[in-house]
C-alpha positions as CSV (number, residue, x, y, z in Angstrom):
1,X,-10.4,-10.9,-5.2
2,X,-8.2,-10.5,-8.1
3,X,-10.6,-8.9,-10.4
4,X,-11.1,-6.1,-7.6
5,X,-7.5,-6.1,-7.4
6,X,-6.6,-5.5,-11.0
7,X,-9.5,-2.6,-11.9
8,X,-8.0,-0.9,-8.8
9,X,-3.9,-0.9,-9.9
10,X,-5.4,-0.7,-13.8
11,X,-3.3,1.8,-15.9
12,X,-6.0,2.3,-18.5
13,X,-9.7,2.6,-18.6
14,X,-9.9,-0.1,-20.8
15,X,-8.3,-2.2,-18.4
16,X,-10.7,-0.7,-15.7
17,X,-13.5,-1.2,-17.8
18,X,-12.3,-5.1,-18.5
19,X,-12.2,-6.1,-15.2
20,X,-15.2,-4.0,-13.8
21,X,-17.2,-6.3,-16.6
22,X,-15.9,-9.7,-14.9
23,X,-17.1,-8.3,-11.5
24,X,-20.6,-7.5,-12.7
25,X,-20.9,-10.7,-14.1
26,X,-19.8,-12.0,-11.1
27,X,-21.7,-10.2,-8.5
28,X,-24.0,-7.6,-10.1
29,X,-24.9,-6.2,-6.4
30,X,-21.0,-5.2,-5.6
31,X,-20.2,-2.2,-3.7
32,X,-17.9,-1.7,-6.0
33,X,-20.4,-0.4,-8.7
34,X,-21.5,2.4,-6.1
35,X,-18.4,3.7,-5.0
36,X,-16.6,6.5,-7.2
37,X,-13.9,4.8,-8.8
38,X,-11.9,8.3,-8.0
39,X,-11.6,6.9,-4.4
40,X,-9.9,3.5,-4.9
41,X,-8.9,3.4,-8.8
42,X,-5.7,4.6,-9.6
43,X,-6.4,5.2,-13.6
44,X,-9.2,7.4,-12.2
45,X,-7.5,9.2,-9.4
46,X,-7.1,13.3,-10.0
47,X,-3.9,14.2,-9.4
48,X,-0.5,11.9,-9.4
49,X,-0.6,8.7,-7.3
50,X,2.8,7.7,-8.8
51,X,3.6,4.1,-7.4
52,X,1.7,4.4,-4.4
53,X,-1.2,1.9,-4.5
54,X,-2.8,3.4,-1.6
55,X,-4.0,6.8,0.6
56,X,-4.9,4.7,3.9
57,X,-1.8,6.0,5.9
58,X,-4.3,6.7,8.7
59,X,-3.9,2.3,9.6
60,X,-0.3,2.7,9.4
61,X,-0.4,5.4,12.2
62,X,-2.7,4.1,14.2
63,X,-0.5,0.5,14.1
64,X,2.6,2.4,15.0
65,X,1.2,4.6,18.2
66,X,-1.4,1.4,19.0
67,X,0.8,0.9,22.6
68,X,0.7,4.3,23.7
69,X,-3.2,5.5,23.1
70,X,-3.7,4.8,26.6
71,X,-1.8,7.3,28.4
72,X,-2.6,10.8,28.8
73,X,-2.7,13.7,26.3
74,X,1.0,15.1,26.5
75,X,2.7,11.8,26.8
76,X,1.1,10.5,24.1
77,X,2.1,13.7,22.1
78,X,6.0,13.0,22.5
79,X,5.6,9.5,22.1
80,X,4.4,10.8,18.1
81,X,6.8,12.9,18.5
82,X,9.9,10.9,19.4
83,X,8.9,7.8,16.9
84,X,8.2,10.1,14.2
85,X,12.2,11.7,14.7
86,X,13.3,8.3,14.7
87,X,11.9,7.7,11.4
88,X,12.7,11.0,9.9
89,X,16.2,10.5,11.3
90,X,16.8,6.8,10.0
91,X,15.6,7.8,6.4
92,X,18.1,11.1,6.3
93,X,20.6,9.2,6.6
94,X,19.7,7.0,4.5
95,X,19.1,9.2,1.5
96,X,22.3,11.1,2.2
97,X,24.2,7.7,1.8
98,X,22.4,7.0,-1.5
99,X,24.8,7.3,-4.7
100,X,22.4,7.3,-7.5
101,X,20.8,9.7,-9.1
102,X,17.0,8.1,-7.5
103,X,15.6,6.2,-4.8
104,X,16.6,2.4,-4.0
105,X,13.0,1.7,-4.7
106,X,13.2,3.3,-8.6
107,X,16.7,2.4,-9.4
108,X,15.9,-1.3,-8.9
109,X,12.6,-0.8,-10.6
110,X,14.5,0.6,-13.6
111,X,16.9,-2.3,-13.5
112,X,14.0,-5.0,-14.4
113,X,12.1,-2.8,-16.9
114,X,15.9,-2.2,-18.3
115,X,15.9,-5.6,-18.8
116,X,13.1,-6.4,-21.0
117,X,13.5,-3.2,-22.9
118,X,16.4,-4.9,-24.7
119,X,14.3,-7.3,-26.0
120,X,11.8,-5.1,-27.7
121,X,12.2,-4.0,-31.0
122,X,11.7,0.0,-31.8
123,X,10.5,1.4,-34.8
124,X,11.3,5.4,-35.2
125,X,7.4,7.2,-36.1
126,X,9.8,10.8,-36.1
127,X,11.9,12.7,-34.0
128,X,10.2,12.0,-30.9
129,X,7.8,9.3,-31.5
130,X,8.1,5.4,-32.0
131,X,6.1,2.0,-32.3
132,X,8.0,0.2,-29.6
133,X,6.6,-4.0,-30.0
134,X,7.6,-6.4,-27.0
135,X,6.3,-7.0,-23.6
136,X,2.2,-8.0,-23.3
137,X,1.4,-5.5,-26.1
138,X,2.9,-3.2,-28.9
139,X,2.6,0.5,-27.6
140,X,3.2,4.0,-29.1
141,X,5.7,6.0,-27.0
142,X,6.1,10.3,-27.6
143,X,9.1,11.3,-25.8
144,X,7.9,15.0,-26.3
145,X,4.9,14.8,-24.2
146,X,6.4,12.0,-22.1
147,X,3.5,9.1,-22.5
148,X,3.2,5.7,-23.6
149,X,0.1,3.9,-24.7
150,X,0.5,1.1,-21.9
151,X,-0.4,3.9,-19.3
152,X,2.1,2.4,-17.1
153,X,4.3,5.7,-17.2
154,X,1.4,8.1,-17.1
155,X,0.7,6.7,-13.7
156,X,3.6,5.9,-12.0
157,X,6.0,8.4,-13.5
158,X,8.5,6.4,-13.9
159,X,9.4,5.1,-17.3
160,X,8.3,1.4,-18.2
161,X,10.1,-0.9,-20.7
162,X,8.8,0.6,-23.8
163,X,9.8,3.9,-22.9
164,X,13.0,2.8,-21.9
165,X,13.1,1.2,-25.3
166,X,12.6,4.4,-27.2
167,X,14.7,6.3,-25.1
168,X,17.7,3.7,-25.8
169,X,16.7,4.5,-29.6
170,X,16.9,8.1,-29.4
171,X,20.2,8.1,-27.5
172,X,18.5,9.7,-24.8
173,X,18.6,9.2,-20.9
174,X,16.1,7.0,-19.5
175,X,16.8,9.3,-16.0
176,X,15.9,12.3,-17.7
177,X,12.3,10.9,-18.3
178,X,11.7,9.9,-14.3
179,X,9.9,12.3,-12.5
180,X,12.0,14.7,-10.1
181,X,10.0,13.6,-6.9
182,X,11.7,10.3,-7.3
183,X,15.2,11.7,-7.2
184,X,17.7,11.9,-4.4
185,X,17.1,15.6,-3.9
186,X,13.9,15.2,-3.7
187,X,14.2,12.3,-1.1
188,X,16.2,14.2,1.2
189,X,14.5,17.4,1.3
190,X,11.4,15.4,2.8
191,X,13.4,14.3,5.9
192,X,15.8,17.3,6.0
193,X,13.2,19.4,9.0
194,X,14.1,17.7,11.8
195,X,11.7,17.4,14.8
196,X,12.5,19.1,18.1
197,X,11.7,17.8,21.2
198,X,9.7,20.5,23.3
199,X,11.8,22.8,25.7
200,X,11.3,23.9,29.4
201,X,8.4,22.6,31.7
202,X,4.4,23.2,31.6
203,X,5.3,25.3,34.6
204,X,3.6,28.5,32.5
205,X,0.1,26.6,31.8
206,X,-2.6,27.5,34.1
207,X,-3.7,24.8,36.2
208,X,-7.6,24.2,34.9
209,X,-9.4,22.3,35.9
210,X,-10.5,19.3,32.8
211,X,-13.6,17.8,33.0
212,X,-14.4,15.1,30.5
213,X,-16.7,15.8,27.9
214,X,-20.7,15.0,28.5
215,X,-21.0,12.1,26.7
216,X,-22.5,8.4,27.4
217,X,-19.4,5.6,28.1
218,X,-20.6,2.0,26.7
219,X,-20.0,-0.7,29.1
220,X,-16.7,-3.6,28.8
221,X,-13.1,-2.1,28.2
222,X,-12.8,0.4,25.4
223,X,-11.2,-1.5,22.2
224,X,-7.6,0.0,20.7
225,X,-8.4,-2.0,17.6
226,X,-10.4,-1.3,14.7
227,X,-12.7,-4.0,13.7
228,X,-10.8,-6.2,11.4
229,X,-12.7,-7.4,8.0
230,X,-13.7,-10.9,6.8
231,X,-9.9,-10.8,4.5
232,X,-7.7,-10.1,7.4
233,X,-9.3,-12.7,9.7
234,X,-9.4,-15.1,7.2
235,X,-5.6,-14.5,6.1
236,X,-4.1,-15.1,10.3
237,X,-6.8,-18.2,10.1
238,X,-4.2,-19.3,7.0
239,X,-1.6,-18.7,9.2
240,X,-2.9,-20.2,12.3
241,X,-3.6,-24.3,13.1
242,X,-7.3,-24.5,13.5
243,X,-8.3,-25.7,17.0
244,X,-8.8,-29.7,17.0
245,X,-11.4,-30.9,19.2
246,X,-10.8,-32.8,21.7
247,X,-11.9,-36.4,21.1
248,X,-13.7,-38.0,23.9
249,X,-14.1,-42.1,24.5
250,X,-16.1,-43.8,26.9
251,X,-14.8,-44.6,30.2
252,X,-16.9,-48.3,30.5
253,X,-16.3,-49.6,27.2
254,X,-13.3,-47.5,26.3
255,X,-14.9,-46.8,22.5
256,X,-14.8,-43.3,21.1
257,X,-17.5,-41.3,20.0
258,X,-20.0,-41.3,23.2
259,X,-19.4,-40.9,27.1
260,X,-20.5,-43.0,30.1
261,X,-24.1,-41.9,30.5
262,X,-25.2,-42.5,26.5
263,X,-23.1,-46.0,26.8
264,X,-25.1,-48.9,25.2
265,X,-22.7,-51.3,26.3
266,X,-23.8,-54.7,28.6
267,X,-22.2,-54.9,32.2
């Protein structure tokens, strides 16, 4: 699992490509080798994933409105409704209580890399470049085009410890090399639209008659759950005690292991 794990939060395609070795040699059959590494790798993903290990906000959803995909239509509408202004309520006040220049998230982020940039040692290439050596490997930072070697700020776009590093060097601001999305601004502007509940009645929509759509019902209750994979059932087994047996004795000779009928016992 941790070979999967590290090709898909790799940084570099040399990294990818490391790890996508050790799971051939491991199982040359994976699925792995037939997906596009577009869908699940984040070195591969076109665009800018940032921090954000994954795109499968659809399972979140569905976990938060599981209790209410029983009832009808327009109640299950405002019940999205009404969570979803809870959350984008909570969070706008939270940003607008924020005092730094970023996120809670970034700002502690930038704290640890902080700390083991003072460590490293920086050597100046020119104005904007340097050989920056600590951490699991010497890297070559360019403050003018914003990238490091490592690949850890390419991705996340926030700056790692060698960047941080250089940054110190040049007497520059490590904040003026995070990316603006992760600022405070840009925090609260994406819970500043509140969500309004819906005014008036339904007394203006026609009264039509619904009939359900034409299509074959399997037997037994419908399921509100997805099907849950061999990972997630083994991981609440971890949590769970496993179900003892119950240990049964024989009721002539009092001796465990067999019952009355297969007794071999003299009377």
């Amino acid at each position: 699992m941790y070979m999967v794990k590290g090709a898909a939060y790799a940084h570099t395609v040399p990294e990818y490509d490391r790890y996508m070795d050790l799971i051939r040699a491991a199982n040359p059959a994976s699925y792995l080798l037939r997906a596009d590494p577009k869908l699940w790798s984040r070195v591969h993903f076109e665009g800018d994933r940032y921090n954000i290990k994954t795109s499968n906000i659809a399972e979140s959803i569905n976990s938060a409105v599981k209790k209410a995909k029983g009832l009808p239509i327009p109640r299950l509408l405002e019940f999205i409704r009404e969570k979803l202004g809870r959350w984008f309520s909570k969070r706008r006040e939270d940003a607008l209580s924020l005092t730094t220049r970023h996120s809670r998230g970034v700002e502690y982020i930038l704290a640890i890399r902080s700390y083991y940039a003072g460590s490293m040692i920086v050597d100046r290439i020119d104005a904007w470049r340097f050989h920056v050596k600590g951490g699991r490997r010497d890297c070559n930072v360019d403050l003018e085009n914003r990238t490091c070697s490592c690949g850890v700020y390419n991705v996340e776009k926030i700056p790692c410890s060698h960047v941080i590093a250089a940054a110190a060097e040049a007497n520059v601001d490590m904040s003026y090399y995070v990316c603006a999305t992760h600022s405070t601004p840009s925090l609260f502007s994406t819970y500043a639209h509140p969500i309004y509940p819906k005014e008036g009645t339904d007394s203006h929509v026609k009264p039509v008659r619904c009939l359900p759509p034409g299509e074959s019902v399997p037997s037994g209750r419908p399921k509100k759950s997805r099907w849950q994979t061999w990972l997630e059932m083994s991981r609440k087994k971890n949590n769970k005690p496993r179900k003892t047996h119950k240990k049964y004795s024989c009721s002539k000779c009092k001796e465990p292991g067999h019952t009355r009928p297969n007794c071999v016992a003299e009377d």
